[in-house]
N, C-alpha and C positions, 0 to 999 in steps of 0.2 A: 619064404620068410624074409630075405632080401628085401622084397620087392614089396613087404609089407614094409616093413622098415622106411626104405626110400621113399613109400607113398607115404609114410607117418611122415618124415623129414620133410617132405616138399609140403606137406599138409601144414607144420606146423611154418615152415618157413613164410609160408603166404598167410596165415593168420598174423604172424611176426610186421611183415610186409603193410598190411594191412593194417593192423595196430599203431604202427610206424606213420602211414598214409594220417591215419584219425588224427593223432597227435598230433601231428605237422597242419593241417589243416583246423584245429582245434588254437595250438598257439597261435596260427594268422588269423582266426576269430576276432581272439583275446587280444591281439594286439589293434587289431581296425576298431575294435570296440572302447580300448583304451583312449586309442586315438581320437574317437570321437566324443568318447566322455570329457576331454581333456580340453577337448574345443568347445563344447556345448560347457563345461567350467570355466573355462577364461571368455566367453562373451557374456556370460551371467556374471561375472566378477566387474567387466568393463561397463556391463549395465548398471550395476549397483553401482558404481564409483561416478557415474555420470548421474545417475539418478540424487545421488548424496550430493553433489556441484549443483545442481537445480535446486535441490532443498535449500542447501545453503543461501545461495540468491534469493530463492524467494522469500526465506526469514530474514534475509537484510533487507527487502522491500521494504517489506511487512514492517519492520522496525521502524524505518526510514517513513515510514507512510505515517505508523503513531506517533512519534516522535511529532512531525512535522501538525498530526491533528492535535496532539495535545500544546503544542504554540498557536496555533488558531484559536483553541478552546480559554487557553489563559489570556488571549488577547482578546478576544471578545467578553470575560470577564472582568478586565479593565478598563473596559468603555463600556461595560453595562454598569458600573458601581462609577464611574464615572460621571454617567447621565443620571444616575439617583442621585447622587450629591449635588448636582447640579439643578435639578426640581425640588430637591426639598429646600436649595438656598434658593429660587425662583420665589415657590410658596413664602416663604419668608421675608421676601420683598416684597411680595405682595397684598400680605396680612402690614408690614410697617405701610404700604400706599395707603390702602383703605383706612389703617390709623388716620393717619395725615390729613387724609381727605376728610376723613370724618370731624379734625379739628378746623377744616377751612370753612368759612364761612360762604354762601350764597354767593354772592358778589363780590369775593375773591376767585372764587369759581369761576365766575363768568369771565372777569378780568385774566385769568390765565389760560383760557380755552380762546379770547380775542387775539392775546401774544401769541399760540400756538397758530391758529391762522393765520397772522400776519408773518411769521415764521417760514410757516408753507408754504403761501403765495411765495414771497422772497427766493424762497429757494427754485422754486418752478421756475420763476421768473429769469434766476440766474442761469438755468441747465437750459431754458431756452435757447438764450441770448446765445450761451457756450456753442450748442447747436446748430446755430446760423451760422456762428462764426466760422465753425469748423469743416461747414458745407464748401 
């Protein structure tokens, strides 16, 4: 009965032993595991934080780029309202010409198409002259 005993004891001391074993290899699991969750969280953390510094720049492109189209677009809207003001007082002098002309007679016509000629020659004649000179 001893010796029953003694074998309970030893029986139970090595399940003890063993339990003991489990645990101890159970917490260095749980800790290599921590460990690595801990690491695999702070480069997901450092990703995300770099990831958010790229967005940020790139909506300040982004900004910087509209910005910069919409001064293009009002600047090309001031030189297109520009050039229509500009054609329609065009048009406008040239509805008063046709007036005009239409009150000149024949041979006041002629008489003012001879001045423009002798005009032109003259000028020719000078950018000539200029032209040798400057050879």
């Amino acid at each position: 009965m001893l010796e029953t005993k003694r074998d309970e004891i030893e029986r139970l001391t090595e399940h003890a032993t063993m339990r003991e074993d489990g645990l101890t290899c159970s917490e260095n699991m749980l800790e290599t595991d921590t460990k690595a969750f801990l690491k695999f969280f702070n480069e997901i953390k450092k990703k995300t934080q770099d990831a958010s510094k790229e967005l940020d720049s790139v909506r300040k492109q982004k900004n910087e780029r509209n910005n910069e189209l919409r001064k293009w677009t009002d600047d090309i809207q001031i030189l297109v309202s520009t050039v229509s003001k500009n054609v329609e007082s065009l048009e406008q002098y040239n509805n008063y010409k046709m007036f005009l002309d239409g009150l000149a007679s024949v041979q006041e016509k002629e008489e003012h198409e001879k001045v423009l000629a002798l005009a032109k020659k003259e000028t020719m004649a000078r950018e000539g002259g200029q032209k040798r000179g400057n050879k």
